[in-house]
ZATORNU-754756 format. One line per field, with one value per residue (C-alpha): chain; x, y, z. Coordinates in nm, 4 decimals, always signed. Layout:
unit = (A;...) $
px = (X;...) $
py = (Y;...) $
pz = (Z;...) $
end
This chain:
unit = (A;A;A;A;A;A;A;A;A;A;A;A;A;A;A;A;A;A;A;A;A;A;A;A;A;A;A;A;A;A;A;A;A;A;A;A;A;A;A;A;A;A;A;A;A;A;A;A;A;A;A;A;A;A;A;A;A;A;A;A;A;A;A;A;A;A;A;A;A;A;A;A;A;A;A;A;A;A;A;A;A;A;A;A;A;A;A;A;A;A;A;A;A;A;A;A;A;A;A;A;A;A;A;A;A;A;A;A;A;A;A;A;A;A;A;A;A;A;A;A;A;A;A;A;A;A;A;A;A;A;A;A;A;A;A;A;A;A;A;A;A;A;A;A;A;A;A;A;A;A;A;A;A;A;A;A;A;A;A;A;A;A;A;A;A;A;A;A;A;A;A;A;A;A;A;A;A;A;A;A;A;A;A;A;A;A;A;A;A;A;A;A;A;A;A;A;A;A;A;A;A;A;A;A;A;A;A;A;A;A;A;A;A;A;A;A;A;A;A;A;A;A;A;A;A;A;A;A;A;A;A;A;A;A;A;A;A;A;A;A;A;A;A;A;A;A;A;A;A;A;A;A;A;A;A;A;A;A;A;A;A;A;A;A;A;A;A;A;A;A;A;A;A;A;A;A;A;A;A;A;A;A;A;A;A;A;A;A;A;A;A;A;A;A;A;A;A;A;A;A;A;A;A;A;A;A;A;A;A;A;A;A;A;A;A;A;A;A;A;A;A;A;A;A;A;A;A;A;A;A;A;A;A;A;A;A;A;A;A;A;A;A;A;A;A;A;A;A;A;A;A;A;A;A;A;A;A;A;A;A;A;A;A;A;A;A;A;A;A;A;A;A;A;A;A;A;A;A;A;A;A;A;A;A;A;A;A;A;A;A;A;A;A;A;A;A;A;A;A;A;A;A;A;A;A;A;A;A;A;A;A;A;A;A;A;A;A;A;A;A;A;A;A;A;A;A;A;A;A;A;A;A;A;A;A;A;A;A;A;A;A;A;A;A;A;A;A;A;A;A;A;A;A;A;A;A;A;A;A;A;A;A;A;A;A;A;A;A;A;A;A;A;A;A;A;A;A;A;A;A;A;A;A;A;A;A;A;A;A;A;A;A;A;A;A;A;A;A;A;A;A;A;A;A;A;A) $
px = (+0.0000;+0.1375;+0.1851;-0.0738;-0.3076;-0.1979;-0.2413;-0.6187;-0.7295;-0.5971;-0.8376;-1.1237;-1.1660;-0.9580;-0.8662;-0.7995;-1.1740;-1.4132;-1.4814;-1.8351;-1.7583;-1.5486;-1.7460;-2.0543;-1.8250;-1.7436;-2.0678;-2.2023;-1.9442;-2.0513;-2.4090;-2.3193;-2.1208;-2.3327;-2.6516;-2.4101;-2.3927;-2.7379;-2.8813;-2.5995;-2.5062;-2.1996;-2.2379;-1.9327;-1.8943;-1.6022;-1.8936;-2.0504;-1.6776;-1.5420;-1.7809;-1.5701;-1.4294;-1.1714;-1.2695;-1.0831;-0.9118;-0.7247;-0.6553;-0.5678;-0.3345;-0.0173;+0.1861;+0.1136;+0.2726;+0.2874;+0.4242;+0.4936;+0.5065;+0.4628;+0.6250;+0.8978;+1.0683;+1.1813;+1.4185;+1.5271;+1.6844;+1.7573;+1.3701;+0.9794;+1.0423;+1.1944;+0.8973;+0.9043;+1.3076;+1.3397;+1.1796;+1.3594;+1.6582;+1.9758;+1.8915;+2.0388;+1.7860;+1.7506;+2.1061;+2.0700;+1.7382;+1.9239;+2.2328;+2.0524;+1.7552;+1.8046;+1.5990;+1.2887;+1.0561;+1.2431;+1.1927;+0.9557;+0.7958;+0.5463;+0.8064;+0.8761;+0.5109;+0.5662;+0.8576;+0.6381;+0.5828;+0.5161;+0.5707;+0.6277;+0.4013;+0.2104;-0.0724;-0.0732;+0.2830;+0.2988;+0.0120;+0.1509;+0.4602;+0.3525;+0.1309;+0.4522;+0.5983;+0.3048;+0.1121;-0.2769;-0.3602;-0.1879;-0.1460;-0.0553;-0.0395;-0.3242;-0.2293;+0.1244;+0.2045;+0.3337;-0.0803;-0.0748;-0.3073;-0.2270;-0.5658;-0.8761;-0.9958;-1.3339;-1.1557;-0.8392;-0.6870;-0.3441;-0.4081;-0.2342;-0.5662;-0.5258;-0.1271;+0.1834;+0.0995;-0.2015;-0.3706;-0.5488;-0.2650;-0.4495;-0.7609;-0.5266;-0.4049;-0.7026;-0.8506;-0.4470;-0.4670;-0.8055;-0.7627;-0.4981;-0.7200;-0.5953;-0.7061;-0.6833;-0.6054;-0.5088;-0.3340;-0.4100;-0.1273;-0.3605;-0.3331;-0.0380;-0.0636;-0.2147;+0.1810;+0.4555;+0.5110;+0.5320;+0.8623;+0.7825;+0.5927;+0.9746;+1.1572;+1.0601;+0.9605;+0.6637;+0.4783;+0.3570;+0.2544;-0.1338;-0.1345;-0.0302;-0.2031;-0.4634;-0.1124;+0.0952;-0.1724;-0.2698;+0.1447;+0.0703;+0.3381;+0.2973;+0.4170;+0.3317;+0.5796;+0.5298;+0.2620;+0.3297;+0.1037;+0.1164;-0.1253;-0.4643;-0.6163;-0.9267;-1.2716;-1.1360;-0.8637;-1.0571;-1.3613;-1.1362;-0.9685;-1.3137;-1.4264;-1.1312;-1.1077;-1.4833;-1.3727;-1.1459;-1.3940;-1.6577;-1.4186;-1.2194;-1.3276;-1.0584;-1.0623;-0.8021;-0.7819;-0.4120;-0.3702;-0.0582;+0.0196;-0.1353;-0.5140;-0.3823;-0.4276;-0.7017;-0.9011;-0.8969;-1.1248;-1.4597;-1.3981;-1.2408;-1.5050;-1.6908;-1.4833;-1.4539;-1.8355;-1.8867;-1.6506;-1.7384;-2.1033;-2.0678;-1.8652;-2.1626;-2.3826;-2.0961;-2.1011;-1.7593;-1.4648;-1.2799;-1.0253;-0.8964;-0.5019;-0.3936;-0.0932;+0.0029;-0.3437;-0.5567;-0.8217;-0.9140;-0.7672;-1.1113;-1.2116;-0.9390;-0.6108;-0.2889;+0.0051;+0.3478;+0.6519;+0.9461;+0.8946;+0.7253;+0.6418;+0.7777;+0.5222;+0.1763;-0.0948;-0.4838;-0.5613;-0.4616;-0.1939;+0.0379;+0.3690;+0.4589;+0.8431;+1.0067;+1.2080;+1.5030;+1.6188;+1.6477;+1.3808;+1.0083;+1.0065;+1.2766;+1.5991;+1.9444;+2.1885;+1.9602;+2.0455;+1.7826;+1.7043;+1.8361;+1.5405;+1.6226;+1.5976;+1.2384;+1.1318;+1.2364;+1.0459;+0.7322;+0.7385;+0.8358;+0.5311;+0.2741;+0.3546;+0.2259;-0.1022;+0.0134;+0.0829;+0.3405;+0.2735;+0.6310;+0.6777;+0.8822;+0.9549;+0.9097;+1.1127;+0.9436;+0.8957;+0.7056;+0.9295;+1.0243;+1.3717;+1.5750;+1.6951;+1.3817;+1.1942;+1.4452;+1.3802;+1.0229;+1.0119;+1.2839;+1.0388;+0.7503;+0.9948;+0.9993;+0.6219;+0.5730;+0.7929;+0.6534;+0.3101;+0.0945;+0.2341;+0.1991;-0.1476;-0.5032;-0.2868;-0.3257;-0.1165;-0.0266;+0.0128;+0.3364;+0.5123;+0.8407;+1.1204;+1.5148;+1.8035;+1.7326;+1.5491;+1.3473;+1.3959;+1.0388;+0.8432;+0.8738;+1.1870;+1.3547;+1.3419;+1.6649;+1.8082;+1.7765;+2.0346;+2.0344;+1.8074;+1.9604;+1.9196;+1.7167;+1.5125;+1.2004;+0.8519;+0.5032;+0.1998;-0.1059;-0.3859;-0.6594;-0.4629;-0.1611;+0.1446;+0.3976;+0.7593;+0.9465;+1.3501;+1.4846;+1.8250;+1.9343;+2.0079;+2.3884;+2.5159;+2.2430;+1.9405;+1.6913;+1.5185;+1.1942;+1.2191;+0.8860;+0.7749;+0.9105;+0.8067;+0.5293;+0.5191;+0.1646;+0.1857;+0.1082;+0.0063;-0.1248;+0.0858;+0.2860;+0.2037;+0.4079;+0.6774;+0.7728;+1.0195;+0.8142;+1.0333;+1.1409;+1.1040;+1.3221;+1.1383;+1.3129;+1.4152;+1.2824;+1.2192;+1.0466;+1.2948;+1.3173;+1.4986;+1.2592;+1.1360;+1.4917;+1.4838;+1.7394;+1.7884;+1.8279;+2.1588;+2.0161;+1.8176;+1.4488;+1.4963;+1.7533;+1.5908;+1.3621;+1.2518;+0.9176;+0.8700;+0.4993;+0.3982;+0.0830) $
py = (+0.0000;+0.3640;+0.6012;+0.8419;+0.5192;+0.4543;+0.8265;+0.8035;+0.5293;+0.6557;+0.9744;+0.7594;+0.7307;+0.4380;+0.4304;+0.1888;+0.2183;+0.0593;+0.3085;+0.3046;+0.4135;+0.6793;+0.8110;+0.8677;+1.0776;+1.2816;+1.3002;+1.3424;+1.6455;+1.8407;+1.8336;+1.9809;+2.2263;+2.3446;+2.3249;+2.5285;+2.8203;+2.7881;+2.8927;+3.1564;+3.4516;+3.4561;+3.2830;+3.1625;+3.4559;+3.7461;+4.0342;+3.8579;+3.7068;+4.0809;+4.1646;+3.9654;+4.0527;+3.8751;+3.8214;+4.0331;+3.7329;+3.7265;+4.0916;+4.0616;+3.7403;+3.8527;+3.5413;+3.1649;+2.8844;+2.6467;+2.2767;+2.0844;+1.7524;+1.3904;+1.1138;+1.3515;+1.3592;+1.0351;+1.0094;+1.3768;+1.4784;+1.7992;+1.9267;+1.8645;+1.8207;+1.4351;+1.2628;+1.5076;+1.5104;+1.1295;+1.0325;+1.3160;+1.1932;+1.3960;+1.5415;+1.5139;+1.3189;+1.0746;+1.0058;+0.9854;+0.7378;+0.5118;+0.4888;+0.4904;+0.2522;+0.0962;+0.1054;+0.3399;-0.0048;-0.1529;+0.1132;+0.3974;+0.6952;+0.4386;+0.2525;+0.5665;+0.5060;+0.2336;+0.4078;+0.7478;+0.6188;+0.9228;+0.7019;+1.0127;+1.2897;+1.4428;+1.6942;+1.8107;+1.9423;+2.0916;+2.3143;+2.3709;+2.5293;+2.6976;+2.9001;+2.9596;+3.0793;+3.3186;+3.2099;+3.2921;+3.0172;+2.6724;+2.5327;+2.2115;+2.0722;+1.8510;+1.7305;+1.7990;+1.8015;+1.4216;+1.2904;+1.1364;+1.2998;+1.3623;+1.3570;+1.1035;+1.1393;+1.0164;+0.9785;+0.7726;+0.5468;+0.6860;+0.9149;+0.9730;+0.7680;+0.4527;+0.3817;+0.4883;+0.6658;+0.5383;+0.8694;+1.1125;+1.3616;+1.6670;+1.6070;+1.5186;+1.8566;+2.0455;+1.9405;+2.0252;+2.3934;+2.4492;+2.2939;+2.5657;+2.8431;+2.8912;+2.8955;+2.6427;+2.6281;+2.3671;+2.4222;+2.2129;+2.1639;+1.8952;+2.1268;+2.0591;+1.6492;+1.6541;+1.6806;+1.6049;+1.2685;+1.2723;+1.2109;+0.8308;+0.7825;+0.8644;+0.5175;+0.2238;+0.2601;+0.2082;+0.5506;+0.3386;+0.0326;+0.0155;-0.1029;+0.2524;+0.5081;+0.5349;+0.7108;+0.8809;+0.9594;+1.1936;+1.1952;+1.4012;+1.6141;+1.9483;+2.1329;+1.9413;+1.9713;+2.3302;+2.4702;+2.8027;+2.7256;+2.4434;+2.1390;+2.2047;+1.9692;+1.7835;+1.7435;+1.4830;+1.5966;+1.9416;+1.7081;+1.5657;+1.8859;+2.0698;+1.6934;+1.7269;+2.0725;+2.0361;+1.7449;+1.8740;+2.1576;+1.9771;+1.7515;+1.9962;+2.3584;+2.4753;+2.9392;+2.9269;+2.7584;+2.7853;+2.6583;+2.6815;+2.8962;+2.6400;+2.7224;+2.9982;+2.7956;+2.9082;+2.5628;+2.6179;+2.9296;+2.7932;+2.5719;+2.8007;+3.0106;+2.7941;+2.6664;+3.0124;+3.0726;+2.7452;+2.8010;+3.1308;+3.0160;+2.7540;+3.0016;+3.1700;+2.9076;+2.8575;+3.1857;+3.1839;+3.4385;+3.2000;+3.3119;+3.1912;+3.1996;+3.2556;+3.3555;+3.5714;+3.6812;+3.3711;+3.5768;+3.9435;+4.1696;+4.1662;+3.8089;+3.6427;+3.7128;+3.7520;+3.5470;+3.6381;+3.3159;+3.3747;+3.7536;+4.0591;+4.4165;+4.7423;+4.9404;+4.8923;+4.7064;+4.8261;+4.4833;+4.2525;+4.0269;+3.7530;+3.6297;+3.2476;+3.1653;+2.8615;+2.9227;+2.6534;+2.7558;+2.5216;+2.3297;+2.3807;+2.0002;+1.7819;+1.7529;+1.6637;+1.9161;+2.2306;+2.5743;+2.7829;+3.1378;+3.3352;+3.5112;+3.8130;+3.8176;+3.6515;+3.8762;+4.1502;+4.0264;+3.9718;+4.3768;+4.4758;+4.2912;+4.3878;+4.7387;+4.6915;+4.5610;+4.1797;+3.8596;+3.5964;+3.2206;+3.0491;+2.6968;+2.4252;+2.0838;+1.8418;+1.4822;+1.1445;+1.0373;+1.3558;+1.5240;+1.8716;+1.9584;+2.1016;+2.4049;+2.5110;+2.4669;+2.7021;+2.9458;+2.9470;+2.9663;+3.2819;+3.4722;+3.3828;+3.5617;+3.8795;+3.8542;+3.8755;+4.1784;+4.3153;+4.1665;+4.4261;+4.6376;+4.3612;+4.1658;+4.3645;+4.6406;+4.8569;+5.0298;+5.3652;+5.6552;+5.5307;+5.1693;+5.2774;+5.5385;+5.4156;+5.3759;+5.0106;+4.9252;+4.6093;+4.3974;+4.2646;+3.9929;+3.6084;+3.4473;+3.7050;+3.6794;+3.6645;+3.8955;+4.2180;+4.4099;+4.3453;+4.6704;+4.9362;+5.1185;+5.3696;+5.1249;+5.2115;+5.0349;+5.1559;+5.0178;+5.1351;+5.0749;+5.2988;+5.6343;+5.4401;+5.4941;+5.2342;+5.2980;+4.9797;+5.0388;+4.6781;+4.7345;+4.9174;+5.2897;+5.3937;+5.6738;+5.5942;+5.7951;+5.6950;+5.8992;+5.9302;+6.1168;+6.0979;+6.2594;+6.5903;+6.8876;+7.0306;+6.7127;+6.6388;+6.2767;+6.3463;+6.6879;+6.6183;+6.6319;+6.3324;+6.2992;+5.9851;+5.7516;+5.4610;+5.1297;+4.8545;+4.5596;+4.8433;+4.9951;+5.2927;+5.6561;+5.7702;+6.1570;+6.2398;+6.5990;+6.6720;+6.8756;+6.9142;+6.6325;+6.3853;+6.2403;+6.2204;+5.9453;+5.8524;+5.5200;+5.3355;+5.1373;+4.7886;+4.6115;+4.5228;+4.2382;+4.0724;+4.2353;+4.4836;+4.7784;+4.8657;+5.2806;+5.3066;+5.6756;+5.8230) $
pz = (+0.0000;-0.0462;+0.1781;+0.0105;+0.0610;+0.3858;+0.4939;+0.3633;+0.5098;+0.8286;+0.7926;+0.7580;+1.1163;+1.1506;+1.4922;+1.7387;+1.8624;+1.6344;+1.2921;+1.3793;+1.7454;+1.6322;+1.3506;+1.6038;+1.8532;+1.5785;+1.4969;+1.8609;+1.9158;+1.5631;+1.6902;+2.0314;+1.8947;+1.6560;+1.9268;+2.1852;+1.8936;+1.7556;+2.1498;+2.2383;+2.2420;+1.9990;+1.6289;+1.4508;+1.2584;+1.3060;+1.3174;+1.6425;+1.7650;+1.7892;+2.0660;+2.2981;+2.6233;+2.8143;+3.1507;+3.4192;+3.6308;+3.3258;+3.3039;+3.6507;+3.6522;+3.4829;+3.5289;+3.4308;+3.4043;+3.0923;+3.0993;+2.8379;+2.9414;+2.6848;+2.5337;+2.3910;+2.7493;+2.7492;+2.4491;+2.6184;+2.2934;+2.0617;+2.1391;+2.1707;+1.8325;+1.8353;+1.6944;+1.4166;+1.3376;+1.4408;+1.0806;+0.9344;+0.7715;+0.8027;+1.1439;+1.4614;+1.6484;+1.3075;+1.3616;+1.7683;+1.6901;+1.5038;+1.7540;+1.9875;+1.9932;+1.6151;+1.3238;+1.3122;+1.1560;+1.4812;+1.7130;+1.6533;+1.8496;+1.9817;+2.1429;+2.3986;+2.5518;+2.8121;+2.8598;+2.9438;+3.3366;+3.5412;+3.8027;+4.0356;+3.9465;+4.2006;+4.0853;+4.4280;+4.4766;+4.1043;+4.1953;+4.5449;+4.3609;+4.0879;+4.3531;+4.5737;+4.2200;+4.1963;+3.9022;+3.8891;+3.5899;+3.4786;+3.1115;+3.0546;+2.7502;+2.6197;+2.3231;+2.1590;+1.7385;+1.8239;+1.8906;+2.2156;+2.4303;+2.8037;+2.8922;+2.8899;+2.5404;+2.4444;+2.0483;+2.0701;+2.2936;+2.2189;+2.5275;+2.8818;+3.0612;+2.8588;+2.7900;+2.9449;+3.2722;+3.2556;+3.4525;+3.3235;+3.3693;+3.2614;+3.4592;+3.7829;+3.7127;+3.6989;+4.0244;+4.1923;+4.0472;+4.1395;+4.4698;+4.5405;+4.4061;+4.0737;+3.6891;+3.4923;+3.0837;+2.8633;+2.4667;+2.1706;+1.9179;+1.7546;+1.4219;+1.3441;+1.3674;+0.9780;+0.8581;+1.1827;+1.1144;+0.7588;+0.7415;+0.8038;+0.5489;+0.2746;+0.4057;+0.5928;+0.9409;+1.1939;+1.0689;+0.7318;+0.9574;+0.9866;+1.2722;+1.4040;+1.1841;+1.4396;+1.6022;+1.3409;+1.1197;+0.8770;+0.7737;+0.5123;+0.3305;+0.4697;+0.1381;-0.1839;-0.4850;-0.6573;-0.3922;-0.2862;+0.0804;+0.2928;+0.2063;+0.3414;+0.5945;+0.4565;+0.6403;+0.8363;+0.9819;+1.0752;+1.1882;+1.4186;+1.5582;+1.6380;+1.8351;+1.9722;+2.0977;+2.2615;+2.4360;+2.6462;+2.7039;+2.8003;+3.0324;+3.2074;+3.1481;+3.0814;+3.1100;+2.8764;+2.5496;+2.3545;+2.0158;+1.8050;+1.4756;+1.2437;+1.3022;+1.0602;+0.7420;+0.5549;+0.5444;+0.9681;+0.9637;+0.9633;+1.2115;+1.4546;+1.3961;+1.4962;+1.7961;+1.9936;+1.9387;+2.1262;+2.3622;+2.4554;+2.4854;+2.7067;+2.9476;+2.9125;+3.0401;+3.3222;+3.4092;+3.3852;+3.1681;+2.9688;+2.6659;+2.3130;+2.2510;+1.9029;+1.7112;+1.4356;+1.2579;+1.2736;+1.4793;+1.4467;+1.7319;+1.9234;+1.9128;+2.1255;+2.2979;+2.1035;+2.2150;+2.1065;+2.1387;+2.3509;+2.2578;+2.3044;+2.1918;+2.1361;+2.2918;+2.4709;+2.2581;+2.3274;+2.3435;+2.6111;+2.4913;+2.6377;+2.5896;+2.5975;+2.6792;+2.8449;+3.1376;+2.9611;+2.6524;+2.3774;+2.4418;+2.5578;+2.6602;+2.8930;+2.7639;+2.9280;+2.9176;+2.8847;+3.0043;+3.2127;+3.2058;+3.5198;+3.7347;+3.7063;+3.3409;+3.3499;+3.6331;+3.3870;+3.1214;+3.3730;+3.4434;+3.0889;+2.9315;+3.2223;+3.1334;+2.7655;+2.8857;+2.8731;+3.0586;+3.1082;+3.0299;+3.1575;+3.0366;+3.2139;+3.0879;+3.3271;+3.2880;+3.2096;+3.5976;+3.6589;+3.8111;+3.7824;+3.6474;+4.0105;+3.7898;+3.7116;+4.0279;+4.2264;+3.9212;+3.9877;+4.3949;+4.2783;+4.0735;+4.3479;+4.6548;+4.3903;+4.3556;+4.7736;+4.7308;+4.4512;+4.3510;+4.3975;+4.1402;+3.8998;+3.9811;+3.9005;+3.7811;+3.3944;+3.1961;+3.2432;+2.9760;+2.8723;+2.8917;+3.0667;+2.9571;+2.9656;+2.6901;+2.6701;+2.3535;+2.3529;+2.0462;+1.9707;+1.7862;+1.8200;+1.9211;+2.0508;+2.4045;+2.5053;+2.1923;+2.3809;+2.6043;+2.9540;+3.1232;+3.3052;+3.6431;+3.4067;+3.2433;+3.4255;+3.3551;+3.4861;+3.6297;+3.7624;+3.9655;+4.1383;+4.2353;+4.2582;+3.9902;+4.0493;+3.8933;+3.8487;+3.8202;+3.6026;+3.7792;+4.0777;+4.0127;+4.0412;+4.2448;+4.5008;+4.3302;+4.1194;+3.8395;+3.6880;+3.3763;+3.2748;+3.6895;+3.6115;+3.7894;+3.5516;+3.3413;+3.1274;+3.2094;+3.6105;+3.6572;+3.9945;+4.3327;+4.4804;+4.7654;+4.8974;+4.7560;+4.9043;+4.7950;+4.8297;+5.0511;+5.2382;+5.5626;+5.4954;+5.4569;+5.1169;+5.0312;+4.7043;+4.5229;+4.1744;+3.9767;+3.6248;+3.5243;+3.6717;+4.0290;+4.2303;+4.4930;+4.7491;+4.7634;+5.1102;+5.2130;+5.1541;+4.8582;+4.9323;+4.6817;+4.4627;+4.0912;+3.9927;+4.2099;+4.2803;+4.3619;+4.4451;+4.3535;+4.5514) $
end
């Protein structure tokens, strides 16, 4: 049989629960979907999908935490990425596979699953930390490019629930976070399943088995010879990602709902159309906020939130945004031999985005026990002894009039998080919230004194008084004076805190 054959047949709904079986859940999840939009209050059109808000815990959160956790950790190699660059001949981990663990018709992807044990996760303690790291929501990842689902699914059995852990990983999860009075999100890279293991399907190896198409498939080329756009998904394959999507809402409710860059593709738009005016009507029936992650311009600027990867903006947007990074660096999933961001550059990155209206989703990789990485963990309870410090000029705040003033510029965009110049004792951001102006310094000032440029004696951006200004961490009454050249402050002898400092302004 050819691969084009093979990759057909696959679509067809063959999966390793009976066709029938599966073609009815598909079925069964269309007709709720389309029953949720048919009684609410948003229809699956951009005209009605612009009128949405997102709700103000999310406004008000700031900081999450991501985790990218799946089969992927236990081979631990070059990135998330392994079950992709595995069948890819010529790569790194195609070269490592074959070392390694032999053959890929030997040895394939599926061969990591018993291997997947999580033998030590506990739900519990995760939660436990990423509240003592100061995160208001969690986002695990439900379903990664590779197809295994770390959740129960009610459509496959190559899922979290049935093989390798054998726990339903994200609904353990859920209950944790909530349990320590957090939000809880999930992401769907599901998308970009139609092409990741296409590689496979060039050379003999386990992707063109039938036995396992239920797994790998589609494996469809994602650029066909002389295309100019990558090859469309069929019915199928966007069937499946809509019955999909729905089934972790209706499972685990999740108030956020990330999905990779693919939904972009132009065969996609119908269906998430139809997706966020589902989702947003069954919050409505909740009575619960819930929000839609998307990048690059798959949705209009009003109908869900804008995420930006390991980057961020020049400026502040109107719209609330967020910014998704990985505290490790070259990979969002385990790996041996990564290197970790330092806190003080993600605390800096925390401040700089919340002062352009935004958030920060941080992503660890934990390893194939379930265990969090020891590097990353101290990173975390780092950033959450800042946030005792300084929360309050971070959580429920706004923007101010301006972002910040300072000679350091920001490189922005995607994937450049860490191609910017390390900020300066006058890289000041602000954030506001009621009366209060708060004036965070992203080093300490030299020389003793700090200065606000932009709090000038007659300055249009606060013509009233200050009345009050105060270092928060410390119990020191500062000196200050409104001259000219800015807000002067005295600094005290001692550090409130090892990173940025927080001036509030009354």
């Amino acid at each position: 049989m050819s691969w084009k054959a093979l990759a057909a047949w696959a679509l067809g709904g063959a999966m390793l629960l009976p066709a029938q079986t599966y073609t009815e859940r598909i079925d069964a999840a269309m007709k709720l979907v389309d029953d949720t939009i048919a009684k609410g209050p948003f229809q699956a059109d951009w005209k009605s999908l612009e009128t949405y808000q997102p709700p103000e815990w999310y406004l008000d959160a700031k900081f999450g935490i991501f985790i990218h956790w799946g089969v992927y950790s236990v081979p631990a190699f070059g990135n998330e990425w392994y079950p992709r660059n595995m069948y890819m001949a010529g790569t790194p981990e195609f070269k490592h596979h074959v070392e390694k663990y032999g053959p890929q018709s030997k040895f394939g992807y599926k061969d990591f699953i018993p291997m997947f044990k999580a033998e030590k996760f506990d739900a519990d303690r995760w939660a436990e930390l990423f509240r003592k790291a100061g995160a208001k929501y969690v986002m695990p990842v439900a379903e990664h490019h590779d197809g295994f689902a770390m959740y129960d699914s009610s459509l496959s059995e190559w899922c979290a629930a049935k093989m390798g852990p054998k726990r339903d990983v994200l609904g353990e999860l859920a209950a944790a976070v909530r349990r320590q009075g957090l939000h809880f999100a999930a992401s769907s890279h599901r998308a970009e399943h139609w092409f990741f293991m296409e590689g496979g399907m060039t050379f003999d190896s386990d992707v063109r088995d039938p036995r396992y198409l239920a797994f790998y498939g589609p494996a469809q080329p994602r650029r066909l010879p002389g295309a100019n756009q990558d090859n469309q998904p069929n019915e199928a394959h966007l069937r499946d990602w809509l019955a999909r999507s729905s089934d972790i809402v209706e499972k685990y409710r999740p108030e956020v709902l990330w999905f990779d860059w693919w939904i972009e593709e132009p065969a996609f738009r119908p269906y998430f159309q139809k997706f966020a005016a589902y989702y947003y009507n069954r919050a409505a029936e909740w009575g619960s906020g819930v929000a839609i992650n998307y990048k690059n311009n798959a949705y209009p600027d009003q109908a869900a939130v804008l995420d930006i990867e390991r980057g961020k903006l020049a400026a502040i947007r109107p719209q609330f945004w967020q910014t998704d990074t990985s505290i490790s660096e070259k990979s969002w999933g385990y790996i041996e031999n990564d290197t970790f961001r330092s806190p003080g550059s993600l605390v800096d990155d925390l401040v700089d985005i919340v002062s352009k209206n935004g958030c920060l989703l941080l992503n660890i990789g934990p390893k194939p026990d379930g265990t969090i990485p020891e590097e990353a963990e101290k990173i975390l309870l780092e950033m959450g002894r800042w946030l005792e410090v300084n929360g309050e000029a971070i959580y429920g705040t706004r923007p101010w009039k301006i972002f910040g003033e300072g000679p350091t510029q920001v490189v922005a965009g995607s994937f450049k998080d860490t191609a910017s110049k390390p900020f300066t004792g006058e890289d000041i951001r602000f954030t506001t919230k009621g009366d209060t102006l708060y004036a965070i310094a992203l080093a300490w000032p030299e020389h003793g004194k700090a200065v606000v440029k932009a709090l000038a004696a007659g300055s249009p951006l606060l013509s009233r008084e200050i009345k009050s200004v105060e270092l928060l961490g410390s119990k020191t009454k500062l000196n200050w004076k409104r001259t000219a050249s800015g807000l002067e402050i005295e600094l005290p002898a001692e550090k409130p805190c090892d990173y940025a400092f927080t001036f509030r302004i009354r």
